[in-house]
N, C-alpha and C positions, 0 to 999 in steps of 0.2 A: 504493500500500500504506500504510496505517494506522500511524503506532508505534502502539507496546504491549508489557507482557510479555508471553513468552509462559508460558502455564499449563500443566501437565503431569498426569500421572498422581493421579487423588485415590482415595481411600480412607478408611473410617471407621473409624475407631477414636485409639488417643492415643497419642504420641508427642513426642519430645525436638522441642522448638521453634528455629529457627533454626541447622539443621545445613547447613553448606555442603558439595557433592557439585562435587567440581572435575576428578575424575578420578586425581588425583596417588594415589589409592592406589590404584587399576586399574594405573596404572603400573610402581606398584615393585613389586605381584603380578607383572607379566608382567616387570620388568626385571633381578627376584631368578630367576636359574635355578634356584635350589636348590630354592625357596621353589614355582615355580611349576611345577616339576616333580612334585613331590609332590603341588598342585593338582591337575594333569593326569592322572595316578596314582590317585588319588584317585575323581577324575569320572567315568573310563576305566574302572574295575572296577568304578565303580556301575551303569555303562551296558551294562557286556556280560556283559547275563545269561546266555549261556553259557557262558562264558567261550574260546572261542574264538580270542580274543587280534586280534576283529575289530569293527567295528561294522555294524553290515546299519542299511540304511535305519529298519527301524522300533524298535530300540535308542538311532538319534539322536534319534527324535522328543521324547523328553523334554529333551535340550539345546537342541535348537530351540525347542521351547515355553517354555524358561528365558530364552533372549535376546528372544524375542518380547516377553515379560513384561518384562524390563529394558528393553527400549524401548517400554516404554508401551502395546503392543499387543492387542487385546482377544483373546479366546481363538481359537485356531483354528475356522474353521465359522459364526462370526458376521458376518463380515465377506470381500467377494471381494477387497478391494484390500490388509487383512492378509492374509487368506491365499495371493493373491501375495506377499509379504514372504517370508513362512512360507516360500513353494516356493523361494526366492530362498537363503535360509539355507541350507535345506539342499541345493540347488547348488552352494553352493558349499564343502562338507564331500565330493561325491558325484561334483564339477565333471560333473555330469548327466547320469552314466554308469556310475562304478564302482557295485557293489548292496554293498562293504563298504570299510572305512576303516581303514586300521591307525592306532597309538598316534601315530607320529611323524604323521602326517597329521590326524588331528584336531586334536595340539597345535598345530602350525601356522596351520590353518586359526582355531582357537580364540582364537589370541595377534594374529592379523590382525583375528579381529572385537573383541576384548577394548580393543585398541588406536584400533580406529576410535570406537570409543564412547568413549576419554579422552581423545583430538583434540577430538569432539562439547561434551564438558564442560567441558574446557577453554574453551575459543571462547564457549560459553554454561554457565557453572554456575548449577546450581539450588540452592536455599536448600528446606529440608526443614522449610514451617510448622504448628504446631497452632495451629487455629482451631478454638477453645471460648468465644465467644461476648463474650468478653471487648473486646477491641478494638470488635466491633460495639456493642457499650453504647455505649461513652464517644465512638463517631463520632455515634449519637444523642443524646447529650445533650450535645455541641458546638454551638459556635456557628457552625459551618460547615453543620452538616447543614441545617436550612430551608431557605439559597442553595443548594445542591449542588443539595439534591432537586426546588427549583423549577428552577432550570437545567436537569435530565434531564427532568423534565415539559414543559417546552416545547419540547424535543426531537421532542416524540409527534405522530405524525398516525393516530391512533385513532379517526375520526369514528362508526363505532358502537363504539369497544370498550368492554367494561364494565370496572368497576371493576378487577377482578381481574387481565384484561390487563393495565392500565397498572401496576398494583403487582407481578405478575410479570416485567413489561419493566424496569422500575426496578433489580427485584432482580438483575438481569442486569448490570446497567450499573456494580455496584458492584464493587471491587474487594479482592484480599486486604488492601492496605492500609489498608481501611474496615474487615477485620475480615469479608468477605464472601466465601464461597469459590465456585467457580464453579459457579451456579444451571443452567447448563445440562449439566453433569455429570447421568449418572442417579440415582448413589446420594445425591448432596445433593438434586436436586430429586425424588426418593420420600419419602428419609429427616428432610426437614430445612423443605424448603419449599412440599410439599403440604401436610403437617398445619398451619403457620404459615396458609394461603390459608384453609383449614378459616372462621377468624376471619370473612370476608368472602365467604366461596360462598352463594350466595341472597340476600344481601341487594340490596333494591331502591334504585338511586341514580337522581339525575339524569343526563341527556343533555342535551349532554356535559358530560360529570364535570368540575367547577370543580377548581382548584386548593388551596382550601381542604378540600373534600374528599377531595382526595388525600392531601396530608398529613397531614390528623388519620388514614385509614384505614391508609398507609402504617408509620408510626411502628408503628402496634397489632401489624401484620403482621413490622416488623424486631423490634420485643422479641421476638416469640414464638418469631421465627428463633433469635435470640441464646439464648435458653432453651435450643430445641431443639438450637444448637450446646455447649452447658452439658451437656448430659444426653447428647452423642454425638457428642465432639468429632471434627473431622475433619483428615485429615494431607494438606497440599496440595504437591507440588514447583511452585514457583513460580522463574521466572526472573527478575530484575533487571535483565536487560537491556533496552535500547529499541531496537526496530528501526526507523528514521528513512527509511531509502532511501539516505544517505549515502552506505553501503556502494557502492552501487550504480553511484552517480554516479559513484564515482572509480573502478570498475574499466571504465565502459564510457568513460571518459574516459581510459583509458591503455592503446590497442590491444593492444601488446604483452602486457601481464599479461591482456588479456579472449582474444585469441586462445591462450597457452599454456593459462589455463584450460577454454574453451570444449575445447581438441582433448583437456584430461588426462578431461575430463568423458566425451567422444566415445569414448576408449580402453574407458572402463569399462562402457558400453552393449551390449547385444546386438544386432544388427542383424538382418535377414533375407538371404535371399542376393541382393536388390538393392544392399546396402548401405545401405534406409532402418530407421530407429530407428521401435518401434510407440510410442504417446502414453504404454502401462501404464509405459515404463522412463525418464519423464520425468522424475520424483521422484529416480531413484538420479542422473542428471547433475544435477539440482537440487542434493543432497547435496554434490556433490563442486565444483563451481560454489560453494554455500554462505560456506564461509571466505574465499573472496577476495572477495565480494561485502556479505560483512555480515550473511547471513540466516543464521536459527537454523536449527536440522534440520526436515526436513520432518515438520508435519503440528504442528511447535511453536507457529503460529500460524496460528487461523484464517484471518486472510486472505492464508497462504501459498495454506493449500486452497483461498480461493475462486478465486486468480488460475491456477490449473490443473483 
């Protein structure tokens, strides 16, 4: 596995630059009774449109869809491995059986998930950046940027790719602390770095593309980025952590801690009536494996995804 941050949830539009999300106020929500009763109270009589004094399955659907969203998750229907999540949530509001949920029962359930996710930030908090094109300038017109960018260009084994390729794959390589938010997001790469590509679609270069002409074409491509983050700045949660493997190393190096965690992992698993676990519930013992091992929450870092 790769270090790296890991990248989270993006979005366009503008916002406060360098907010840190650590969880500590998810906590003192759920650790104020008073405070969090009234939350509850609150969320409960927004959800039970009959009032009933009950929740039915499809009354929860809109708090399901709110934690979904607060964990990063794209909308219900777009995705089969979110919308297991989705069924997963509200299992465990329904524990995949009752068709209604009283007040004390969703609070519970609710202060269980509310809680899991300020564990999650804890262990890894996210720093809440605006990227408005600014830092990407001044990475351009450093003296670092030509080394950098020949170093990523030598990276390439592109033997037909054209121009565009290689300056797309570049744009990829760059990071928020360049001032670059992440190219392979949808709404930056519609909103932000097709129109920049625009610059260099059709034009005819050599084969294979020298490095002098990467450069000079490249640069034309980051200004117009930078413009285009200027005119539509974008809000990235970005993690500070690095994930190394370390983690790793010292929990498979101290039996004890890898077996109590391997069986808390096993506990929270569904099985079949074999007693084997299906691959889909991989992720949730991932999760809970997670804190003793070092690794961010699932789905935090691309090559969590690729190693499952």
């Amino acid at each position: 596995m790769a270090s790296g941050s890991a990248k989270k949830k993006v979005v366009g539009g503008g916002g406060d630059a360098g907010q840190v999300l650590d969880g500590s106020d998810i906590m003192e929500l759920v650790e104020n009774e008073e405070v969090f009763s009234s939350f509850v109270d609150h969320k409960f009589q927004e959800l039970d449109r009959d009032c009933d004094g009950k929740l039915s399955v499809k009354e929860l659907e809109p708090a399901v869809a709110d934690i979904g969203a607060a964990l990063g998750l794209p909308a219900q229907g777009t995705s089969a491995d979110s919308d297991h999540i989705y069924s997963e949530v509200l299992n465990e509001f329904t524990h995949g059986k009752q068709e209604q949920v009283s007040k004390t029962e969703f609070k519970e359930v609710l202060s269980d998930i509310l809680l899991g996710m300020a564990a999650g930030l804890k262990r890894d908090p996210i720093v809440i950046l605006r990227i408005d094109g600014e830092d990407l300038r001044e990475f351009i017109n450093s003296p670092s940027f030509e080394p950098e960018m020949i170093s990523i260009f030598s990276q390439f084994d592109l033997p037909e790719g054209s121009l565009r390729d290689y300056i797309t794959k570049a744009l990829q390589q760059l990071t928020v602390e360049q001032g670059m938010p992440p190219s392979t997001d949808s709404w930056v790469m519609s909103n932000i770095v097709e129109p920049a590509l625009q610059t260099v679609a059709g034009c005819a270069h050599e084969q294979p593309i020298s490095q002098d002409t990467f450069l000079a074409e490249f640069k034309k491509v980051a200004e117009s980025v930078a413009q285009h983050l200027a005119e539509q700045p974008v809000i990235v949660a970005h993690s500070e952590n690095t994930f190394d493997g370390s983690g790793i190393k010292r929990l498979l190096a101290n039996k004890f801690e890898l077996d109590k965690s391997l069986e808390a992992a096993l506990k929270t698993v569904p099985k079949d009536r074999n007693g084997k676990m299906s691959k889909e519930y991989l992720r949730v013992a991932l999760d809970v494996v997670g804190p003793s091992a070092g690794l961010p929450p699932y789905g935090g870092l691309e090559e969590v995804l690729l190693m499952i």
